[in-house]
C-alpha positions in Angstrom: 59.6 77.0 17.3 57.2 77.2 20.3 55.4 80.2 21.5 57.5 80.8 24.2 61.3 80.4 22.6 59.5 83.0 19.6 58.8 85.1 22.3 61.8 85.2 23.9 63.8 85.5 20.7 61.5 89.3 20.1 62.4 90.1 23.4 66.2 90.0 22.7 65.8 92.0 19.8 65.0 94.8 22.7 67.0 93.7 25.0 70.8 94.4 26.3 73.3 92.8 24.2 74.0 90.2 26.4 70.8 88.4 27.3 71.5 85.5 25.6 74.7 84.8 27.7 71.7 84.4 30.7 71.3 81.5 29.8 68.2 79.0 28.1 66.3 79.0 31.4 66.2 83.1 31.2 63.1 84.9 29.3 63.6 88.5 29.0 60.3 90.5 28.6 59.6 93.9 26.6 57.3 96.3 26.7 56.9 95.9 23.3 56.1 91.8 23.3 52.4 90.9 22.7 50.8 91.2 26.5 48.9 88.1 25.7 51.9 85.9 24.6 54.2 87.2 27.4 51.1 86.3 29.8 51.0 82.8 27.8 54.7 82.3 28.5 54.4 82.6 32.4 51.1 80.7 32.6 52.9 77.7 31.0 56.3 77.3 32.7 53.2 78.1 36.2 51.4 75.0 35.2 54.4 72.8 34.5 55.9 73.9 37.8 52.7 74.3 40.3 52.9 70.9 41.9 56.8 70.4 41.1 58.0 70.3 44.7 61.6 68.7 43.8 62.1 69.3 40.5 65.3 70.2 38.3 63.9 73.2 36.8 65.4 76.6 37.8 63.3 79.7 36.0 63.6 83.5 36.0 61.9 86.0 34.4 63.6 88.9 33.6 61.3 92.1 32.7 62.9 95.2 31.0 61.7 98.9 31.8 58.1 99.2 30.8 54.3 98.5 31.9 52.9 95.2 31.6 49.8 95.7 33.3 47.7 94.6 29.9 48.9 91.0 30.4 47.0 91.0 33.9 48.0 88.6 36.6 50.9 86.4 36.7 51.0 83.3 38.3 54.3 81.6 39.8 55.4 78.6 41.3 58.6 76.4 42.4 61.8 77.4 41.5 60.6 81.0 39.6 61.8 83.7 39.9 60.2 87.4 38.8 63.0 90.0 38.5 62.2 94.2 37.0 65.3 95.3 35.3 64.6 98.9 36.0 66.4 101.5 38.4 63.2 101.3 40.9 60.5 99.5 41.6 58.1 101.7 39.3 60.2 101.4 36.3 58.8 98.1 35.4 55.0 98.2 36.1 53.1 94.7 36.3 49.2 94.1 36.9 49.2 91.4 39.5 51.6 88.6 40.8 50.2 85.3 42.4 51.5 82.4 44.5 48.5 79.6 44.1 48.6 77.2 46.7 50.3 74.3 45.9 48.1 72.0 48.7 44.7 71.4 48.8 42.0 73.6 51.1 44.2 77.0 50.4 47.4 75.6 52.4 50.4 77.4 51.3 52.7 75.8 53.8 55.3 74.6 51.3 54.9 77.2 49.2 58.5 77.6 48.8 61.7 78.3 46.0 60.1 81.2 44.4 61.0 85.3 44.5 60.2 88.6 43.6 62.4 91.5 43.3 61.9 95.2 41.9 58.5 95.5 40.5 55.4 97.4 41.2 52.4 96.0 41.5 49.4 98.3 39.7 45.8 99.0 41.7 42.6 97.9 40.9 39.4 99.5 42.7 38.2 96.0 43.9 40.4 95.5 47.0 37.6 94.4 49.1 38.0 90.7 47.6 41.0 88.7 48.5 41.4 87.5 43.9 42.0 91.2 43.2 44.8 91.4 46.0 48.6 90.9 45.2 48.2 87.3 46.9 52.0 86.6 47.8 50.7 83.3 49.9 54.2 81.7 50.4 55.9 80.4 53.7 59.8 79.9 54.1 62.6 80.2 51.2 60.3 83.0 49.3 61.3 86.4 49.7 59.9 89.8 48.6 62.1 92.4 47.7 62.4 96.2 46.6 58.7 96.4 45.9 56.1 99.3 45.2 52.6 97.3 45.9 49.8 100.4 44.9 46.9 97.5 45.8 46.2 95.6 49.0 48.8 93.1 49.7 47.6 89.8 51.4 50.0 86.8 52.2 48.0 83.9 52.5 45.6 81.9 49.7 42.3 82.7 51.1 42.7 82.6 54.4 44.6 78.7 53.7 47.5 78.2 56.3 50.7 79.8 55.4 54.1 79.7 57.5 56.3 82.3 57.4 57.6 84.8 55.0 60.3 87.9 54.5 59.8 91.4 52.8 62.5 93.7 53.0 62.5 97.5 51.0 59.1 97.5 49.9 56.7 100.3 49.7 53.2 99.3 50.6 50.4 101.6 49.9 47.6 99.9 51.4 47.0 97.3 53.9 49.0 94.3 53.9 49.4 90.9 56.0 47.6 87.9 56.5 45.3 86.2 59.4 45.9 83.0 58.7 50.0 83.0 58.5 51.8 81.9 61.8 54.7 84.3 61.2 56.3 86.9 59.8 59.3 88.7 59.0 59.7 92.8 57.8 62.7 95.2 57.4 62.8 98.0 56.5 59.6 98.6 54.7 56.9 101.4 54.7 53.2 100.9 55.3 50.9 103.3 54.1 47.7 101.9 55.1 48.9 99.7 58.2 49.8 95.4 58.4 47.0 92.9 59.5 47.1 89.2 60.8 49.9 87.2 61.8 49.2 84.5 65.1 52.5 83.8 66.5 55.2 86.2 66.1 55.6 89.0 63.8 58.9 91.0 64.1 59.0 94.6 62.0 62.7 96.0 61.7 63.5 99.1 60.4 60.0 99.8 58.8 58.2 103.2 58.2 54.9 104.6 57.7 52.2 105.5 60.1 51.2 101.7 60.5 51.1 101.1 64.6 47.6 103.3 64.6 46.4 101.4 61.8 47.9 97.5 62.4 46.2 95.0 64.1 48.0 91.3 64.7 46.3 88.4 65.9 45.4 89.6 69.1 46.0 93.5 69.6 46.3 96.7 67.9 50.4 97.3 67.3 49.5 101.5 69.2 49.4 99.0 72.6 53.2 98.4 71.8 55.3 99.7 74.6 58.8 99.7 75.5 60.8 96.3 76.2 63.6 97.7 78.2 66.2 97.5 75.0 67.0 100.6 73.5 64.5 100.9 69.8 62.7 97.9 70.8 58.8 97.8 71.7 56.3 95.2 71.6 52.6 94.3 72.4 52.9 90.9 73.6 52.3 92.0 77.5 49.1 93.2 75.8 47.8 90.0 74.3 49.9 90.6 71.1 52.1 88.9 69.1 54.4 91.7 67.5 58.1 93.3 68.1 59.1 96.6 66.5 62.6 97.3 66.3 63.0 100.9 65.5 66.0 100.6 63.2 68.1 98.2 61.1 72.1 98.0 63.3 73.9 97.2 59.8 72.3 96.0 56.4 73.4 96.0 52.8 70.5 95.1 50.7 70.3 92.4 47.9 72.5 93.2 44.7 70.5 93.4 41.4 70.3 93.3 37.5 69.1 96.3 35.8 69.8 97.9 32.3 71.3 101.1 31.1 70.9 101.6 27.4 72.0 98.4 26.1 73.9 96.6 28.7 73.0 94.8 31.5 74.4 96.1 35.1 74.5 95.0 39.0 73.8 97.4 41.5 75.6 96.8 45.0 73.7 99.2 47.2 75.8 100.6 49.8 75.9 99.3 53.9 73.3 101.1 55.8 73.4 101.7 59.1 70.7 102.5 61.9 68.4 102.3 58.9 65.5 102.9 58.7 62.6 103.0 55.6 63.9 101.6 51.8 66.8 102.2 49.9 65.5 103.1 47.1 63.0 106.4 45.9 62.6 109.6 44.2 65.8 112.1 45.5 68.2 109.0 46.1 71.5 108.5 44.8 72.4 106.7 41.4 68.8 107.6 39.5 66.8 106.6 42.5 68.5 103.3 43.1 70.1 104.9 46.3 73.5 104.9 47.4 76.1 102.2 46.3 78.1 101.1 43.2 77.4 99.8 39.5 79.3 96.9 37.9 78.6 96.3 34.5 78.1 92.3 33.9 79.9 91.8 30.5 83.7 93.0 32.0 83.0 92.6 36.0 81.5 89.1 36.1 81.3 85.3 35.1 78.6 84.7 34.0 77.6 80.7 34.9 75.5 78.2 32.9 74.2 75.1 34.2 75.5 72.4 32.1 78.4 74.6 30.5 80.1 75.9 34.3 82.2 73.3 36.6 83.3 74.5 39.9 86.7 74.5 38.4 85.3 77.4 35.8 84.0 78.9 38.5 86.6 79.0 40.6 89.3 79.8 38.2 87.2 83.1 37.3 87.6 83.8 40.9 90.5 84.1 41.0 91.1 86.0 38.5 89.4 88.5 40.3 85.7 87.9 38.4 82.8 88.3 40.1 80.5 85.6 39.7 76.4 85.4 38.1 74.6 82.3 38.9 71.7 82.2 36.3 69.1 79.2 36.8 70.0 75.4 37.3 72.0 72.8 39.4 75.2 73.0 39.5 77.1 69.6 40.8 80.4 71.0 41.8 83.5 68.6 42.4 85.4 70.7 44.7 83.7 73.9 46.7 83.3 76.9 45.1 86.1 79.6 46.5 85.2 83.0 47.8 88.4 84.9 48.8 88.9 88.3 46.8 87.8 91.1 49.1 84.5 93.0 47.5 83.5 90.0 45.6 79.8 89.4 44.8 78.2 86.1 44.1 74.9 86.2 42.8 72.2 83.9 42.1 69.3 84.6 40.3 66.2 81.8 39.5 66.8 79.6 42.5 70.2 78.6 41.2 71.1 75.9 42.7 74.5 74.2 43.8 75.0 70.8 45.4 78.4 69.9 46.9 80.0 66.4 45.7 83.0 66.4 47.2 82.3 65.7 50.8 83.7 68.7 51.9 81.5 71.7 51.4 79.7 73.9 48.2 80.8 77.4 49.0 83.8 77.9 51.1 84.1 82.1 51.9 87.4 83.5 53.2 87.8 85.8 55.6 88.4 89.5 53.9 86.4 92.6 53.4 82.7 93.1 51.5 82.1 89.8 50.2 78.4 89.3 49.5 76.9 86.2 48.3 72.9 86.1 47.8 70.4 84.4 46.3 71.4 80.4 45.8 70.0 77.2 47.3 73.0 74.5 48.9 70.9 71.3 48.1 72.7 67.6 49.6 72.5 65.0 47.2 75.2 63.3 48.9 77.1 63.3 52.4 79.3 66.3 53.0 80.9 67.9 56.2 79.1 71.0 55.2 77.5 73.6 52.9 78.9 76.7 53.7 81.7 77.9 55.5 82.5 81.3 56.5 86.2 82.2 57.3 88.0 80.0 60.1 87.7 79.6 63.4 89.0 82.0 65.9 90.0 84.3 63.4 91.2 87.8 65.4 90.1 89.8 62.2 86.8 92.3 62.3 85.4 93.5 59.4 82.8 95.7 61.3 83.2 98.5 58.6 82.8 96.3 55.4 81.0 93.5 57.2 80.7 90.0 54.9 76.7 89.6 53.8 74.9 86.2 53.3 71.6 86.6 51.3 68.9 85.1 51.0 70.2 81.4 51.1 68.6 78.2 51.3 69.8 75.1 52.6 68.2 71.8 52.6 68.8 68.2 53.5 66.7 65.5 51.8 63.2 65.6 50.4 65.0 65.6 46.7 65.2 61.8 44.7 68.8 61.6 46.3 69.4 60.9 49.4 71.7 63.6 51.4 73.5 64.0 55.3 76.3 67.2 56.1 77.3 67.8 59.8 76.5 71.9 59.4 74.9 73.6 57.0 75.8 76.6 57.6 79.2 77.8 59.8 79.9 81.3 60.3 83.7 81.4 61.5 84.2 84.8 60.4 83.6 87.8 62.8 80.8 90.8 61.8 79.0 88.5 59.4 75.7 90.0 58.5 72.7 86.9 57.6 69.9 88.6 55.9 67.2 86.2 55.6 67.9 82.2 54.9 65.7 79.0 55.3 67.9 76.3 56.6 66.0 72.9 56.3 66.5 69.5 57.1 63.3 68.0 54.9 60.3 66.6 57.0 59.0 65.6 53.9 59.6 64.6 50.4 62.3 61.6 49.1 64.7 60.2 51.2 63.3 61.3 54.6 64.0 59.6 58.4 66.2 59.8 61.1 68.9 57.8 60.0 68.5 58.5 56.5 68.8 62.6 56.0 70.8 62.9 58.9 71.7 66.5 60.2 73.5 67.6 63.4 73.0 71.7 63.3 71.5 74.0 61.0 73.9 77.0 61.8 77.2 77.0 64.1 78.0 80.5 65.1 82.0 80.9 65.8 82.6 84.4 64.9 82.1 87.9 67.3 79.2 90.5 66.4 77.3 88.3 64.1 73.9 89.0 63.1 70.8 87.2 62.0 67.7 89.0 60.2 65.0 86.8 59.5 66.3 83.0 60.7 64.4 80.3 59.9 65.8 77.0 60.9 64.4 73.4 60.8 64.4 70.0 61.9 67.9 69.3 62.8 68.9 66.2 64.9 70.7 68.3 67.6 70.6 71.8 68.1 69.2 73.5 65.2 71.0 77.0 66.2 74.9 76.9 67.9 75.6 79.8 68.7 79.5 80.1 70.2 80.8 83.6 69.2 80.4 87.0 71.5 77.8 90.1 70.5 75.4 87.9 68.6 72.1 89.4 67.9 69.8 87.7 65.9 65.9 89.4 65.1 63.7 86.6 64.3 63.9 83.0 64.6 61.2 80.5 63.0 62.0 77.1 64.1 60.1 73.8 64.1 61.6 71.3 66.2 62.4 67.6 64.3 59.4 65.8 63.4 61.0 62.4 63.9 63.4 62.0 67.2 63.2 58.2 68.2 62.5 58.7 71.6 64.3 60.5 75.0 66.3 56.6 75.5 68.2 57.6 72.6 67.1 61.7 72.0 69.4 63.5 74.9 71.6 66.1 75.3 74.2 67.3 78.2 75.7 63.5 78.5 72.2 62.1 78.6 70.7 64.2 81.5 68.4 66.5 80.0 65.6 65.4 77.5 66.2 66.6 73.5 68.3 69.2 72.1 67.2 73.3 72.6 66.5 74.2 69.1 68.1 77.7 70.4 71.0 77.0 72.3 74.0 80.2 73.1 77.1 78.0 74.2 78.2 78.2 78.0 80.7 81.2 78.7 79.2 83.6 76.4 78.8 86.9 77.8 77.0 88.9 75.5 74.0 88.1 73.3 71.0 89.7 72.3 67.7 87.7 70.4 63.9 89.0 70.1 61.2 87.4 68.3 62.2 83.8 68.6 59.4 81.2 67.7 59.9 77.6 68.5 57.1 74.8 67.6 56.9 70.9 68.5 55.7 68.8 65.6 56.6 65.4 67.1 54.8 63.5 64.6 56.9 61.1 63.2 58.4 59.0 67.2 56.8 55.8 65.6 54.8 55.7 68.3 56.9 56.6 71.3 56.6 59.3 74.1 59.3 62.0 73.1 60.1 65.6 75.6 62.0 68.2 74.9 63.4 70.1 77.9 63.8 73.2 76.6 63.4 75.2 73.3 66.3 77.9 74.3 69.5 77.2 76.7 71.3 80.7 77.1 74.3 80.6 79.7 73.4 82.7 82.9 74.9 86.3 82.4 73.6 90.2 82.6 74.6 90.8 78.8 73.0 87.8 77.7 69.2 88.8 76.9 66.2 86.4 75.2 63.2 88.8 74.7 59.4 87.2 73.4 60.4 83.8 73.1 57.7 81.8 72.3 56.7 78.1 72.2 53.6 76.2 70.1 52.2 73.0 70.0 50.8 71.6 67.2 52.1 68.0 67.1 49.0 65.3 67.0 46.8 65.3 69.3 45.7 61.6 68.9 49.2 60.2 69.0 52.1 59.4 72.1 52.8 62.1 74.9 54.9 64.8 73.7 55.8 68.4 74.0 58.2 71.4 75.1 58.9 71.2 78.9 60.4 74.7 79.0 60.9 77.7 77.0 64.5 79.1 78.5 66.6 77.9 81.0 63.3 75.3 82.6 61.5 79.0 82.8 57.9 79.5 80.5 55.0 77.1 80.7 55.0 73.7 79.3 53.3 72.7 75.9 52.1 69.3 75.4 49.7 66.8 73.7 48.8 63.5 72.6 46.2 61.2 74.6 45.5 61.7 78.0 47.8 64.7 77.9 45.2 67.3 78.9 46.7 69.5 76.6 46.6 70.1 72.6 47.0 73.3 70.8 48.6 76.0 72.9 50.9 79.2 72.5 53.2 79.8 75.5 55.6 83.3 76.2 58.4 84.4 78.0 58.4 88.0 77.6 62.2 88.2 79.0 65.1 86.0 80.1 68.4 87.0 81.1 70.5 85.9 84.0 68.5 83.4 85.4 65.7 86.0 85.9 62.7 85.1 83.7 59.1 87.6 82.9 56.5 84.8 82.0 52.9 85.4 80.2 49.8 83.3 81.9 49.6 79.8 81.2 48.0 79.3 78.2 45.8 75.8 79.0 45.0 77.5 82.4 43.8 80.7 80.7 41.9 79.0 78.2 40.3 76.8 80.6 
């Protein structure tokens, strides 16, 4: 018996009953293991994973009320997962928790597939240097939740690129950020010692803590944030900055979770929030500090599925019977979708379960009824299918604005894996009052079975339902427009977006019957009269054209109406500077300064703004080239 399986056999012997119904691709930790071994344990599944971009193992660790801190930092990579299975945060007390790099010269730019969720992270007087702080260097698809981080928190791997990341009901007790990360996403955090870095656009919803006198971004002190004109909203970007603050949270619900009482293992549904503001979680909350909501206990409330044991028809028989549903690690090829229709239901994943559609139809199909939530799984196409995810039907006249249907942290990609894989939509939201909190939808610029006619991908998300909201978007790559946005009182806060790296050319590449050049990765359908989106980040990498001229006309098409309002919009160009002409011609609506390179351009690197569009009107930060110059 190895090291590890002896390890996690004297961790069950302390643990709930029903661990070993997680599954073989769950180690459950105890404070009373040997530090060294459960240090041993992690290091190897790190090592074997590191570099493992597209590979078929799904990992979690599971860590049981208790301190830790003697088996020092933790290192984690692809598809890991690193879960406390305490009430709070401080139940389970670790030393340190890294994300090495997995490219070369510090770049953490696909530093993806991995979470953390209810742990704390334990101080050490030597903050100064960057190897003592809790180095979370990750970008999309990696989020950070219900933390308590006593030491300095910094989100890059020294001072390496980095591209994006989410943290949502964490404490923070000093400093945290990054200078080298190109964007970021908070909700509903507190800072105790202030946030530092980010280049592009940072968006902060919800969050707490004196931080604006003490936060710096990468190019002004967050106290210069004023007013935008929106009720809660202020921002410093008229000032040279690159942040929004959004004083509260409209609606959230956070993540469900594992945890034990005495000898069984429970879920926690926290309880919709609304106008939030601050954590859930903390000393004189609800439910032992866990805050408001309800416990299910796992052994009588859910299924519990297996990879290699569960079929969608397993899964979707203990549906209806009324079972909740517990994804623990590993692909699931499912024949026929996977049916969400009960009212209430939750569907959880935990170690980057996985599930890939073949039956050219969809993975997850969600009706449309009360207080469904389903988190934490990646929708991965293997094979051609219509889509990934659908939400409801379309033009459903049902609301559900007081138990609103939650979509959590899901991933979505096309291609990059050893199969080759095409869907229409990843993602369709027919249902109205849909809440999305955080999700990486990705067609692969990289990886196997890449190219424009190869992983093929019209839209990233289609928007049909009313009052639908987005926290933390990020959307890439898609063929048309990466964002469809067709249903009334949309908001979405946040929006990272590369452009496709590979459109053929503006002979073939054109939208509106072949008039305007490229698709708007942002685009709100004609006839909408109310939407609201701030922080929206949109970046040519038109690297892949072989070798032809290629224009986009604009990163953002909104329809002309008061009640439809685009605040700090930005554009970036980082395509190659040696290659064919291209660029961004236009931010919204052919309003905002044009990015462009290649040679003879006269361009290259730039950052362009539109403070504020709405109704044909647009507010426009100084050309960037011109100011540079």
């Amino acid at each position: 018996m190895t090291t590890a399986m002896l390890l996690f056999s004297a961790a069950l012997a302390a643990a709930p009953s029903q661990a070993s119904a997680l599954g073989p691709n769950v180690r459950v930790f105890s404070p009373d293991d040997d530090m060294k071994k459960v240090a041993e344990t992690v290091e190897t599944v790190f090592k074997r994973q590191h570099h493992r971009q597209f590979g078929p193992e799904r990992q979690a660790f599971l860590f049981l009320p208790g301190d830790y801190t003697k088996a020092d930092t933790l290192n984690v990579g692809y598809y890991t997962q690193v879960l406390g299975l305490g009430r709070t945060p401080d139940e389970v007390k670790l030393a340190n928790v890294k994300t090495p790099a997995a490219l070369d010269k510090n770049n953490a730019t696909c530093n993806f597939w991995v979470g953390i969720e209810n742990v704390s992270i334990a101080d050490t007087d030597n903050n100064a240097d960057p190897y003592f702080n809790f180095q979370w260097a990750v970008s999309q698809a990696a989020p950070a939740r219900r933390l308590h981080v006593f030491r300095k928190s910094v989100f890059d791997w020294y001072y390496g690129w980095a591209s994006g990341g989410f943290m949502a009901d964490c404490v923070f007790e000093k400093p945290a950020g990054s200078y080298s990360q190109q964007q970021y996403f908070y909700r509903n955090n507190i800072f105790g010692d202030g946030i530092y870095g980010i280049n592009w656009n940072q968006v902060i919803v919800g969050c707490e803590g004196d931080f604006a006198a003490k936060s710096k971004d990468g190019g002004k002190m967050l106290s210069e944030c004023a007013p935008t004109g929106v009720e809660g909203v202020s921002s410093n970007w008229r000032a040279g900055g690159c942040t929004t603050v959004v004083g509260e949270t409209p609606v959230v619900r956070e993540k469900p979770f594992l945890f034990v009482d005495g000898n069984a293992f429970k879920v926690f549904v926290p309880a919709i929030r609304r106008g939030a503001k601050g954590v859930s979680w903390g000393d004189g909350k609800a439910n032992g500090g866990m805050g408001e909501g309800k416990v299910l206990d796992l052994a009588s409330d859910f299924h519990v599925a297996k990879e290699g044991k569960d079929t969608a028809k397993t899964i979707n028989a203990a549906l209806a019977a009324g079972k909740n549903v517990l994804f623990t690690p590993g692909i699931y090829r499912v024949a026929e979708p996977i049916k969400v229709a009960k009212p209430g239901t939750i569907v959880l994943g935990i170690g980057e379960a996985t599930i890939v559609p073949e039956n050219g139809d969809a993975a997850l199909k969600c009706a449309d009824a009360d207080g469904i939530v389903i988190a934490g799984l990646i929708f991965d196409a293997e094979r051609a299918s219509k889509r990934f995810v659908v939400v409801g039907v379309k033009k459903s006249e049902r609301r559900h604005v007081d138990d609103p249907i939650f979509l959590v942290d899901l991933v979505y990609r096309v291609g990059g894996t050893g199969k080759p894989g095409k869907t229409d939509v990843c993602l369709e939201v027919n249902a109205n009052d849909v809440v999305v909190d955080h999700t990486w939808i990705w067609r692969a610029d990289h990886g196997d079975h890449t190219g424009w006619t190869v992983n093929k991908s019209k839209n990233g998300i289609v928007v049909n339902g009313d009052g639908v909201t987005c926290y933390g978007l990020f959307v890439e790559h898609f063929q048309e427009h990466d964002v469809l946005w067709n249903g009334e009182d949309g908001k979405v806060f946040f929006l990272q977006n590369e452009k496709c790296y590979d459109p053929p050319g503006n002979a073939t590449w054109m939208s509106h019957g072949g008039k305007k050049k490229g698709y708007a990765a942002y685009k709100v359908a004609e006839g909408v009269k109310r939407h609201y989106a701030v922080g929206l980040g949109v970046y040519d990498v038109f690297i892949n054209t072989n070798g032809n001229s290629v224009f986009l006309d604009d990163a953002i098409e909104v329809p002309d109406a008061p009640g439809v309002v685009i605040e700090n919009a930005c554009t970036v160009e980082i395509a190659n500077g040696d290659g064919p002409l291209v660029g961004i011609n236009a931010i919204v609506n052919g309003q905002g300064h044009a990015i462009k390179t290649g040679k003879g351009s006269g361009g290259g690197y730039a950052i362009q703004r539109v403070y504020r569009y709405s109704d044909g009107k647009a507010d426009v930060a100084p050309n960037y080239y011109k100011k540079r110059r």
